[in-house]
C-alpha positions in Angstrom: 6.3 100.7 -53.8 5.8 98.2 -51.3 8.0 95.2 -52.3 6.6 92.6 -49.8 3.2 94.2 -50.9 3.7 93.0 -54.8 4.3 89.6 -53.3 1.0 89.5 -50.7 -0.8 87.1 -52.3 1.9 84.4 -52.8 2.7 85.4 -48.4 -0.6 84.2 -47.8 -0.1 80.9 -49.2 1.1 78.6 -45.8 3.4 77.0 -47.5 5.7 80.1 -48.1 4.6 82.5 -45.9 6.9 86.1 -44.8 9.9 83.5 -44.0 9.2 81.6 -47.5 9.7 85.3 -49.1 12.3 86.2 -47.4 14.3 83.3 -48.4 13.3 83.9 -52.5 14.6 87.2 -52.6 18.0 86.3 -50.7 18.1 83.3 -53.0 20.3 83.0 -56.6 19.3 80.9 -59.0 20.6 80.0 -63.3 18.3 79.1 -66.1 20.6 77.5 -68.7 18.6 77.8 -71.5 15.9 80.6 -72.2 13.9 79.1 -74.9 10.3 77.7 -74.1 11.2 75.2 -70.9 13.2 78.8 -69.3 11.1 81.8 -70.2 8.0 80.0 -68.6 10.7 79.2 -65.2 11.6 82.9 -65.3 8.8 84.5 -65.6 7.7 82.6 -62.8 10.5 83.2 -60.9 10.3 86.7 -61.3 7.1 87.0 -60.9 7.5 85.0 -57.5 10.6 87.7 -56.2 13.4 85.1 -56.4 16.3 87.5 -56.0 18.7 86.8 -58.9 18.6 85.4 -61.9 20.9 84.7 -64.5 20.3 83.7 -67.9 22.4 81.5 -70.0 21.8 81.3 -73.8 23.6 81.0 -77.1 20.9 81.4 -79.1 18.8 84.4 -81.1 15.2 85.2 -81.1 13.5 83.0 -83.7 10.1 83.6 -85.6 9.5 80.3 -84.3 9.9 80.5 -81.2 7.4 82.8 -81.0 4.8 79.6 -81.1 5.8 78.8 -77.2 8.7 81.1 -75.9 6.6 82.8 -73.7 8.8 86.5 -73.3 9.7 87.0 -76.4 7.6 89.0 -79.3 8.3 90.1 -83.3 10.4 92.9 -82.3 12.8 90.6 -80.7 13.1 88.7 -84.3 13.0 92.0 -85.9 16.3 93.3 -84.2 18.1 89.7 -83.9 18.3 90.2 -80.5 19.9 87.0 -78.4 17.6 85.4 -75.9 19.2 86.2 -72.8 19.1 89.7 -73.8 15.3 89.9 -74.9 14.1 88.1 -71.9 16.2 90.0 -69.4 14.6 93.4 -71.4 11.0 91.6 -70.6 11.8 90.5 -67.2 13.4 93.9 -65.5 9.8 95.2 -66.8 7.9 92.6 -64.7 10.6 93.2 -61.8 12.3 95.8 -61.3 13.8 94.8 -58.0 15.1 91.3 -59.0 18.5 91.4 -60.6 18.9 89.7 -64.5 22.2 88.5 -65.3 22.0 87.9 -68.8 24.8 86.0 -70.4 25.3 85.3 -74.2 26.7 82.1 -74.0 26.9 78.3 -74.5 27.4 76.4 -71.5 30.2 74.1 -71.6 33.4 72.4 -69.2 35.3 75.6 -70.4 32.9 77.9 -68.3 30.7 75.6 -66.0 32.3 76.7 -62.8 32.4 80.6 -63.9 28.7 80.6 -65.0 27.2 78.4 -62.3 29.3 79.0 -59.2 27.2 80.6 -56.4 24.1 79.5 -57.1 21.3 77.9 -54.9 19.7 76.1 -57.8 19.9 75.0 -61.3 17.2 74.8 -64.2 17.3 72.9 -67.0 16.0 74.8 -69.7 18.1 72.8 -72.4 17.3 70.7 -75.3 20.4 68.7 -75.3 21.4 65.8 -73.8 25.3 67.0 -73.6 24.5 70.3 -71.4 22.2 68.3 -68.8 25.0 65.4 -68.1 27.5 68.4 -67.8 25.1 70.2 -65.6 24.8 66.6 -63.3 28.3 66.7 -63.2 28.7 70.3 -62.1 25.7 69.7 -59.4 27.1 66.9 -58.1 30.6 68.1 -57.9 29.6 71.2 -55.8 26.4 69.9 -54.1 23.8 72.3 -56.0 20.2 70.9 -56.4 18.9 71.2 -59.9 15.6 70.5 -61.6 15.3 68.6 -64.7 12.8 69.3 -67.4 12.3 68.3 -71.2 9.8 68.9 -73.6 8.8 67.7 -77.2 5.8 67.0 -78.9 3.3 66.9 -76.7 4.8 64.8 -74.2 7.3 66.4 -71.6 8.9 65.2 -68.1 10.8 67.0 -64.7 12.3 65.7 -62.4 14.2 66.7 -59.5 18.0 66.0 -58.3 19.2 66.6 -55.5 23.1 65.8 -54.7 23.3 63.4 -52.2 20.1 62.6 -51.5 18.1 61.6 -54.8 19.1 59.8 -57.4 21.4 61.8 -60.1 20.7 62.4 -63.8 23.0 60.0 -64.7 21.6 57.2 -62.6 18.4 57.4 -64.2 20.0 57.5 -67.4 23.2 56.2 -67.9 24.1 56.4 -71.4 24.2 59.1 -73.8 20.9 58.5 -76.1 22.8 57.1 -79.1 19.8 58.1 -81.4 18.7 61.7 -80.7 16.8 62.9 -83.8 13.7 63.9 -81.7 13.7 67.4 -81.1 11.3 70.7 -82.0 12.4 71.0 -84.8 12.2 67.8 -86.3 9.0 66.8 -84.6 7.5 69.7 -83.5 6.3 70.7 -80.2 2.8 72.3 -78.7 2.9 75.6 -76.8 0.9 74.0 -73.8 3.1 71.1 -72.5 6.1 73.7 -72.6 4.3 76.0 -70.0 3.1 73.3 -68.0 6.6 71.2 -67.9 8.2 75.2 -67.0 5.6 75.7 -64.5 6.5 72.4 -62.3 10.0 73.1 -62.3 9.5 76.7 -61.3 7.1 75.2 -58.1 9.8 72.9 -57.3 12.8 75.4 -57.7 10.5 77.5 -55.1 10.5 74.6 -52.7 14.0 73.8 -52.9 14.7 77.4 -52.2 12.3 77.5 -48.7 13.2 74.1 -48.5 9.8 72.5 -48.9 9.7 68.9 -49.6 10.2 68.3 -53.3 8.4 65.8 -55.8 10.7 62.7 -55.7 9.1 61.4 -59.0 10.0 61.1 -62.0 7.1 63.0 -63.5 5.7 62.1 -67.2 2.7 63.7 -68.8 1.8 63.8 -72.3 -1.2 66.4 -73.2 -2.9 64.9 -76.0 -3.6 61.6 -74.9 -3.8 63.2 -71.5 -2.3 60.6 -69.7 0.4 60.9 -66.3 2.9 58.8 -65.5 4.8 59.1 -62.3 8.2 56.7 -61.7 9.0 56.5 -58.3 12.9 56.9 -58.7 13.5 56.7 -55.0 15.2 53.2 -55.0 17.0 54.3 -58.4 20.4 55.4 -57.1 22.9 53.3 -59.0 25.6 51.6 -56.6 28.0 52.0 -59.2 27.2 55.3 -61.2 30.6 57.0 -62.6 28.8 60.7 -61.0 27.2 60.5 -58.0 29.1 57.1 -56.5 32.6 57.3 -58.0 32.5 60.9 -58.3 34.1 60.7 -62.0 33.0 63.8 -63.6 33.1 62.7 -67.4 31.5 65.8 -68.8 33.7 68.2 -67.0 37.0 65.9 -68.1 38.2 67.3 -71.4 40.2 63.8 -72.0 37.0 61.6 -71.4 35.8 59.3 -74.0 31.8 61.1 -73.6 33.2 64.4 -75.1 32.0 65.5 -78.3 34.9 67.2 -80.3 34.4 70.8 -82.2 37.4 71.5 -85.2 36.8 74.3 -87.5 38.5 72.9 -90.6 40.8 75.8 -92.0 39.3 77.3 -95.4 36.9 74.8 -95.8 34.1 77.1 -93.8 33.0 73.9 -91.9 33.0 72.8 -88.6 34.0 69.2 -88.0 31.9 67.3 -84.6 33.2 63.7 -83.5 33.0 61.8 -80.2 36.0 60.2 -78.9 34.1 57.0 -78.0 32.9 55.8 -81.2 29.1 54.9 -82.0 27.1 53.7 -84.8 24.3 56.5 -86.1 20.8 54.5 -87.7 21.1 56.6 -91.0 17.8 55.4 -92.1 16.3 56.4 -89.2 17.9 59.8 -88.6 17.0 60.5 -92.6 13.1 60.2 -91.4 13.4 62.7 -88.8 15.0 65.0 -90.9 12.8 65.1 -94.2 10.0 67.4 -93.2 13.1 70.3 -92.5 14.5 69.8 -95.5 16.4 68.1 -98.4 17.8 64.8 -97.2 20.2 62.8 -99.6 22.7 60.2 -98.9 24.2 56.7 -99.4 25.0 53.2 -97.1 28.2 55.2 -95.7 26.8 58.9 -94.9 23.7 61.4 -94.5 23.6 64.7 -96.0 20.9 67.0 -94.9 20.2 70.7 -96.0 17.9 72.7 -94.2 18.4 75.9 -96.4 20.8 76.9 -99.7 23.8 77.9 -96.9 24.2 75.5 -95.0 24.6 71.5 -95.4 25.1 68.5 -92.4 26.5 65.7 -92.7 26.6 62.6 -90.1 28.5 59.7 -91.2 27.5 55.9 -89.7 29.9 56.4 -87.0 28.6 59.8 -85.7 31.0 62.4 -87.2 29.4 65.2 -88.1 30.4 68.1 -90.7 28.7 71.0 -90.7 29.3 73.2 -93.7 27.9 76.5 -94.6 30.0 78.2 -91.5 33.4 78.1 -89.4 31.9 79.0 -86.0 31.7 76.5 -84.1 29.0 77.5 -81.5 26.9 78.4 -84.6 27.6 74.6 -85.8 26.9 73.3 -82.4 23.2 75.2 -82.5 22.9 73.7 -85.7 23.5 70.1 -84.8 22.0 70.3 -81.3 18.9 71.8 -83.7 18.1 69.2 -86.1 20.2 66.2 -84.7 19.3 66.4 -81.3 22.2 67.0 -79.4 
């Protein structure tokens, strides 16, 4: 086969061209997170002949996910396959000649460097809030461009950062959300914002790779009331921002007061989760977002919210969580990042 012949079409285009191409397949790139946001980005990516590709995901196929996780299907759920396992299975079908690097794994300051060294560009493919400051700090700290992209509901946003040049994540928002209930599971999601938040950061990976000028937006777009927003985050560098200015890398620091803790609590079969800098949870508000997943009880002090007979979560006013029902503590991080929305 032909492989600059699978890719004629996209050669034609002027704004890639045979030089373009070339540059695609030389080029490396990680998806942390394969759920809707990174399935749509890699099949894209594949589909466009970027050359490597790896895949970075803690998570198992999910019935649900079927909804909007473009590469997965039932047999996935069927054999409990993990997500970078059951894309990287769909993707080597759609190209043979690009090279999937799955990896079953939650990304964290433990193995940032191991997992993103190398690359040319980073996707954001998370739903957490945590993994995209760490992934601005890792960016930053090695001058790797990544592309931002979130999606719930039917509204979703990208944006684009590039070290040095553009504004970073944490300039455009500097403080950890302290209320982050609103998630996919709590509020749901639609299938077609997902493919179209996926699609523009696949486009703009692809220009940051051939080095095309990128959008320098802030990009906004919600699909039911079919309304665009775009925030023109060109003048938004903050002069004093702890990342990109003062080069303090809080989310890479293991002593820094950002860090969220994980303590599996011997023979209790719960997983403790605190932040060192304290903060004060709206319990009312949290307990909202949480009834339509399950039973929610709880008093003036604490929240206690079971989404099934296993497993319970509990957030107390200042932000500790337990998690009960299991003593792994990447399960109890899924679970929190899940239905708390972190």
């Amino acid at each position: 086969m032909d492989d600059l012949g699978r890719y004629s079409r996209q050669i034609l285009f002027s704004g890639i061209g045979k030089e373009g191409q070339s540059k695609l397949l030389k080029s490396k790139v990680a998806i942390v997170g394969v759920g809707a946001l990174g399935t749509v980005c890699a099949n894209h990516l594949v589909r466009s002949g970027v050359g490597y590709i790896r895949l970075i995901d803690r998570d198992v196929v999910d019935l649900s996910n079927l909804q909007r996780q473009s590469l997965f299907n039932e047999e996935d759920v069927n054999l409990n396959l993990p997500k970078a396992v059951a894309a990287g299975k769909r993707l080597n079908s759609i190209n043979s000649t690009v090279t999937i690097d799955p990896v079953i794994s939650d990304l964290n300051l433990d193995n940032a460097e191991e997992l993103l060294t190398g690359v040319d560009v980073i996707i954001d493919g998370t739903d957490n809030f945590m993994t995209r400051y760490l992934i601005n700090d890792f960016a930053i700290k090695y001058g790797i461009p990544w592309v931002h992209g979130a999606a719930v509901s039917s509204r979703g946003m990208f944006a684009v950062i590039k070290p040095g040049i553009t504004p970073c994540y944490r300039c455009l928002f500097p403080q950890v959300p302290a209320g982050r209930g609103e998630t996919c599971d709590t509020i749901g999601v639609l299938s077609p914002i997902t493919d179209i938040i996926g699609s523009f950061q696949a486009i703009e990976v692809i220009k940051l790779i051939i080095g095309a000028t990128t959008n320098s937006n802030l990009e906004q777009i919600d699909i039911w009331d079919t309304s665009f927003f775009s925030m023109d985050t060109s003048e938004g560098k903050n002069q004093q921002c702890p990342a990109c200015v003062k080069r303090q890398f809080d989310f890479l620091d293991r002593s820094s007061a950002v860090q969220e803790t994980y303590s599996s609590l011997c023979g209790r079969d719960t997983v403790q989760i605190y932040f060192r800098e304290k903060r004060q949870r709206d319990l009312k508000k949290l307990s909202e977002h949480l009834k339509k997943n399950g039973k929610v009880t709880g008093n003036q002090f604490l929240l206690r919210f079971s989404p099934d007979n296993e497993t319970s979560i509990v957030v107390f006013k200042d932000g500790r969580v337990l998690v009960h029902g299991t003593n792994d503590i990447v399960k109890a991080k899924s679970l929190y990042s899940k239905y708390i929305g972190n």
